[in-house]
C-alpha positions, 0 to 999 in steps of 0.5 A: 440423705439431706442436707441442712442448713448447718451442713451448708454452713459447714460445708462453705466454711470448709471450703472457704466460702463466704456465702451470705445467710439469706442464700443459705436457703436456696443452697439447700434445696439445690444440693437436696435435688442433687442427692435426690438425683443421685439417690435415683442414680442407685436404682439402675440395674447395672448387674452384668455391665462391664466397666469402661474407661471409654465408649470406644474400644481400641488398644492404648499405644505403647512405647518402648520403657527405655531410660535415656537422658534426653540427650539435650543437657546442654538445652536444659542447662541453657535456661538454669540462671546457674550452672556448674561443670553440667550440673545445676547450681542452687543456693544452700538451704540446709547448714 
């Protein structure tokens, strides 16, 4: 796979880069080596190799799943520039 000068383009209008045309280029060589460098990537042998989501093996901690309110309505509503009888009160947005 290789990148064109189009595929730069198109790329940069995508994201919403304004790239000047005479760097349009070098952006090419640039994104070619990095799917040459991954295209290398493809080669290793990886057949047997577990997956891992970390190089250190050790158990996740785990909590109890309990659902509580927080116990702290009182905080929370303290920063609400509105509140009524413990609930928030937001403007009307649907008639």
């Amino acid at each position: 796979m290789s990148v064109t000068a189009d595929d730069v383009r198109r790329i940069a209008r995508l994201a919403r880069i304004a790239e000047p045309t005479d760097r349009v280029e070098a952006l090419v060589g640039e994104l070619n080596g990095i799917l040459s460098w991954i295209e290398q990537l493809n080669e290793v042998d990886v057949e047997g190799v577990e997956a891992m989501t970390t190089p250190v093996k050790f158990p996740l901690p785990q909590r109890a799943d309990e659902v509580t309110d927080g116990n702290c309505r009182d905080k929370v509503l303290a920063n609400a520039p509105c509140s009524d009888e413990g609930f928030f009160v937001v403007p009307k947005s649907v008639e």
